[in-house]
N, C-alpha and C positions, 0 to 999 in steps of 0.2 A: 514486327507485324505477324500476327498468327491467321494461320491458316484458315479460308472462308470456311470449310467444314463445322469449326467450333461456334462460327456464326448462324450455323442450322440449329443448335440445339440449346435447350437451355438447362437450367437447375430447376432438377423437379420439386411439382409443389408440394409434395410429401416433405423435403428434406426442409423447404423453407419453410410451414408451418412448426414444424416441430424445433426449426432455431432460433425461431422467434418467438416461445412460448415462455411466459413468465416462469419464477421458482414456484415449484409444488403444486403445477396443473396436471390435472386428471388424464393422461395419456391413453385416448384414444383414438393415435392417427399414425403410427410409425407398425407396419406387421413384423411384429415375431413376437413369438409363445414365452409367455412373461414367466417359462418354467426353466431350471437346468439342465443340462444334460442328465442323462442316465449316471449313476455314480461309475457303471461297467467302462465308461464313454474318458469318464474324467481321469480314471487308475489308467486307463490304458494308454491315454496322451502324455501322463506326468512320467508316465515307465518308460514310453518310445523317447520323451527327451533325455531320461536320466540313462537311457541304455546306448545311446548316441546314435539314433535314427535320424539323426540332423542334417541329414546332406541329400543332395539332389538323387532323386528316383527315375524310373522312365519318364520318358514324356507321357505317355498317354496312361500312367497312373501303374501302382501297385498291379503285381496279376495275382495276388491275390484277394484282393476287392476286387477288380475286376470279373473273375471268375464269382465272387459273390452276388453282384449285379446281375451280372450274366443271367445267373443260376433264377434269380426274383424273377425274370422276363420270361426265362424258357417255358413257363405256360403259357404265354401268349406266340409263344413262335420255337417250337424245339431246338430248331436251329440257331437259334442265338449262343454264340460265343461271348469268349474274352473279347476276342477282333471287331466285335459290334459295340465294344464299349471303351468309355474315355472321360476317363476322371479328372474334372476341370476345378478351377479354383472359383467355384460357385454360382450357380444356377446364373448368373449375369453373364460371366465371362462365357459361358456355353450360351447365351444368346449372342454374345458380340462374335466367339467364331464361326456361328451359322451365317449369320451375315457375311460374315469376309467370307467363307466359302460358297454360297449361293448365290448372291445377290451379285447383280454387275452394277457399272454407273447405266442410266438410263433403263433398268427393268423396271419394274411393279410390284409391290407387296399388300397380299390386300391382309389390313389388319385388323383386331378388332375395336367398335366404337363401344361405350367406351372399354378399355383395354389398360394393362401395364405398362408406364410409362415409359420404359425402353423400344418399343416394339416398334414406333416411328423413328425416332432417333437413331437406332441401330440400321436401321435401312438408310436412313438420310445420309449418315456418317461413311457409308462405303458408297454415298451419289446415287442409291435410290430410290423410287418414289413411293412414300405407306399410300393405301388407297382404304380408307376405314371402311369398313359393313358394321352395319347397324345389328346393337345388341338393344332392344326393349324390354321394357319390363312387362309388356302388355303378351310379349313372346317367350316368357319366363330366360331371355337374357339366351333365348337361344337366335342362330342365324335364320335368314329370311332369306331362302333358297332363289326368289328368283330376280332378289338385289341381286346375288352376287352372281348371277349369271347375266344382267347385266353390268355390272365392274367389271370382269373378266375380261382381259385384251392380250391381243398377241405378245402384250410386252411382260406379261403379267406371268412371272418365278416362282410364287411360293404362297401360302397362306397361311398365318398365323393362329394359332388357335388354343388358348387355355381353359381347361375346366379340369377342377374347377377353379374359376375365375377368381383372380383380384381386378378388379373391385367389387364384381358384384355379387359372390359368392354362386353366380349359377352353373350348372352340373350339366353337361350334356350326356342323355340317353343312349344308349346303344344303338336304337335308330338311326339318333343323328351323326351318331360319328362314320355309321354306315354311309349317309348321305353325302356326309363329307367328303368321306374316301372316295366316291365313286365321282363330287363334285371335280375334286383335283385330278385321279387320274383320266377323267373325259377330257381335260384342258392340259394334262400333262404337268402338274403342278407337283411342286414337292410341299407336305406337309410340314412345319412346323409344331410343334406340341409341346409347352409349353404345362407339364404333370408335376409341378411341385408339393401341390397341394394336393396330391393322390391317397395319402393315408387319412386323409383330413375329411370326410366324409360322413354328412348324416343320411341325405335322402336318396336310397336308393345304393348301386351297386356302381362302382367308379369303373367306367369304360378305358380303357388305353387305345391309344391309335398304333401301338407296337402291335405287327403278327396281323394286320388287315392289310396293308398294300408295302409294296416295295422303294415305295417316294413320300417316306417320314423321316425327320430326326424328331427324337424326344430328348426334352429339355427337364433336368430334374435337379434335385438338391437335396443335400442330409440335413439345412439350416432348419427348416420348417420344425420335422419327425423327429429329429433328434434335439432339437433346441439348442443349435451353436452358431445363428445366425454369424455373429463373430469370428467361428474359425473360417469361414471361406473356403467353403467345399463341397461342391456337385460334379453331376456326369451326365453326358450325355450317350444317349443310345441309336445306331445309325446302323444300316447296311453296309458291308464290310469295304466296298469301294471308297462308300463316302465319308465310312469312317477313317480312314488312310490321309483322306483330302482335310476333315476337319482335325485333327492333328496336327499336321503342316501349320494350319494357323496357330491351334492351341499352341504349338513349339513357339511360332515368333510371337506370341503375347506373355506368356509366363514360363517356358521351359520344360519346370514339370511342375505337378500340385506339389502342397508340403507334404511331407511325408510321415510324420507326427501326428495331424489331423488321418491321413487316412488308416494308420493303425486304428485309433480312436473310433471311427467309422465301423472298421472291422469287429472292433469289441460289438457294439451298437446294435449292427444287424443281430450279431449272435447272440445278444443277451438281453438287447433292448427291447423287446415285445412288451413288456408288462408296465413300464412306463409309458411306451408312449398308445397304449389302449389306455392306458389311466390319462394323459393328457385329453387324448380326441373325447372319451367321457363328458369328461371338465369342459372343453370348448362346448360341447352337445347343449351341456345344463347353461351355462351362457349364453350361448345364441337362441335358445328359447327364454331365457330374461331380457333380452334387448327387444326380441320379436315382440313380446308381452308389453315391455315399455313404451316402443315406438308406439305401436297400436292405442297408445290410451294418449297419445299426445296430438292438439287440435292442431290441422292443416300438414300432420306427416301420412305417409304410404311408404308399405316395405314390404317387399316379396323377400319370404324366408330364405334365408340362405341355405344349399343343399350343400356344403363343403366349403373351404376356407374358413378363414374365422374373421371375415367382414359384413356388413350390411352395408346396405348403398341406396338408402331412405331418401323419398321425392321429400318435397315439402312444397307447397302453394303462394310462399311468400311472396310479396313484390322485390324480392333483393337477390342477387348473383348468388353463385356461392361461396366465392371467394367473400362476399360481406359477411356472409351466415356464418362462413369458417373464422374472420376477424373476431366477429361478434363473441362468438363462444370463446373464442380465446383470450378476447381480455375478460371473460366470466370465469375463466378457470378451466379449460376443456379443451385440447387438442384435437381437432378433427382434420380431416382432410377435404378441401373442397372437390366436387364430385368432376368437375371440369377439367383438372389435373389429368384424369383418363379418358380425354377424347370430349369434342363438342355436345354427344349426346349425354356426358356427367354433369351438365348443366341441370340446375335445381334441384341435385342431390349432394350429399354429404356421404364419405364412407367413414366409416366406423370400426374399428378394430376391437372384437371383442375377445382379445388376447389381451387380457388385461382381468385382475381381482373382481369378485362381484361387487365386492363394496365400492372399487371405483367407479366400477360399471352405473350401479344403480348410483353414484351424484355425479355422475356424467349425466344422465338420464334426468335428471333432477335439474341439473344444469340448463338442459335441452330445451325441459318443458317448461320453464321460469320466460325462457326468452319465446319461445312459444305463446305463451299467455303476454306477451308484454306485445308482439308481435299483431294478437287479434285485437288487442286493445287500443292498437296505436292509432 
């Protein structure tokens, strides 16, 4: 008999579109950057195994990435150390220890609608409750300040918050992270943040919530910017207390990170700049091709994405989105239904535009075939 917890959550519908998709369809539903690592990235991993870097490291990660981390933050906060940072076995597993460290059974998490599918589950799984606030499109995917004053309850820990976002690629202003901050520490809230997609940035200037108040952890990953979705490796950033506490967990979930990967990482930061400015490039010219495309297809809407490399296109149909998602996918086209990330991804599809323009565009082709079969029907 297993445990009632695993009867809280399920298999997300990201991983089930894309195992159910026939041979040789257009992958546009699983995110990560259809690029390689840096070559700096690849010599460095194949040298740390052949040099015998193979065995268990600190727990809370190399101090020499560490101190590199570090160093990325100390303009948002001079004070930032090694001690504020903790290198995890990838952007997930540093949501799952914030959880065990914050969250009790019976507190509140307000998270966002729609949102990354972890972000409910992770709370549910340590006996929490996710409490969603509403992200519109009509509000450029930003929060609606006086929802979530009222959601706010005595019971209510922490508040999750990415931008920029998967799924909807939207970007929150320095304004708003202001507001934010000031939302949580009025209520006593610790921040969650959620920056993986930090380097990934078109419109505008990418805000951090490190270095504005005392009750954040920032949640990040090398998979994205470095393109090693695969290797499984991020870090989280925290105040030195709670970085002490969030350890403790990291130690009972995994030990320590690999330590082959985070040489690897090390190469990365120090050499990788020019690749992955040539990636975000690439994603740029891409996400103003899908923008272009959606726009010309009858009964879609799409607010441009300001960072990440998704869209998260309405459409007018009379059909779920789980049918729209079926649909496309026995035509040839992996999508994600929009519902996957919270009740308000209802009558949307997100779209991952990590992926070839040529896919891109008979994806797109794809889209609008069923489109037109759609007004005709």
């Amino acid at each position: 008999m297993v445990a009632q917890r695993v009867r809280t959550v399920e298999i997300s519908g990201i991983r089930r579109m894309f195992e159910a998709a026939p041979p040789n369809s257009v992958n546009l539903g699983l995110g990560e950057p259809d690029f390689e690592p840096p070559a700096e990235v690849v010599e460095a991993m194949c040298a740390a195994v052949r040099d015998g870097m193979n065995h268990y490291g600190p727990s809370a990660g190399l101090v020499a990435l560490r101190d590199k981390v570090a160093e990325r933050y100390r303009d948002r906060d001079r004070r930032t150390t090694r001690e504020n940072v903790i290198i995890t076995g990838s952007g997930s597993e540093a949501l799952m220890v914030t959880a065990l460290a914050l969250y009790d059974p019976g507190s509140e998490v307000l998270v966002p609608n729609p949102g990354f599918v972890l972000y409910g589950p992770d709370a549910r799984l340590v006996g929490a409750t996710p409490v969603p606030y509403s992200l519109t499109p009509r509000r450029r995917y930003w929060p609606d300040f006086e929802e979530l004053e009222r959601l706010v309850t005595p019971r209510t820990r922490a508040i999750v918050v990415n931008s920029p976002s998967n799924p909807t690629g939207g970007l929150f202003p320095s304004g708003t992270v202001d507001r934010i901050v000031d939302f949580a520490d009025r209520h006593h809230l610790t921040i969650v943040s959620d920056e993986v997609y930090d380097e990934i940035v078109y419109d505008g200037p990418f805000a951090s919530f490190w270095g504005r108040t005392d009750r954040v952890v920032i949640v990040n990953s090398f998979s994205k910017t470095l393109a090693m979705t695969g290797w499984r490796i991020g870090f989280l950033v925290a105040p030195r207390a709670l970085a002490a506490d969030l350890n403790k967990m990291h130690y009972h979930i995994m030990a320590c990170p690999p330590t082959p990967a985070q040489v690897a990482v090390l190469a990365g930061l120090a050499n990788g700049h020019t690749a992955i400015r040539a990636m975000v490039a690439e994603f740029a010219a891409r996400r103003d091709l899908v923008v272009r495309g959606l726009r010309r297809i009858p009964g879609v809407a799409v607010v441009p994405p300001a960072g990440a490399f998704y869209a998260f296109p309405s459409f007018s149909w009379p059909r779920s989105s789980q049918e729209v998602a079926e649909a496309l996918l026995k035509r040839g086209v992996i999508t994600t239904p929009g519902d996957a990330f919270g009740s308000l991804g209802a009558g949307h599809l997100r779209l991952s535009f990590a992926a070839s323009r040529a896919n891109l565009e008979r994806g797109l082709d794809i889209l609008r075939a069923y489109a037109t079969e759609e007004a005709t029907a």
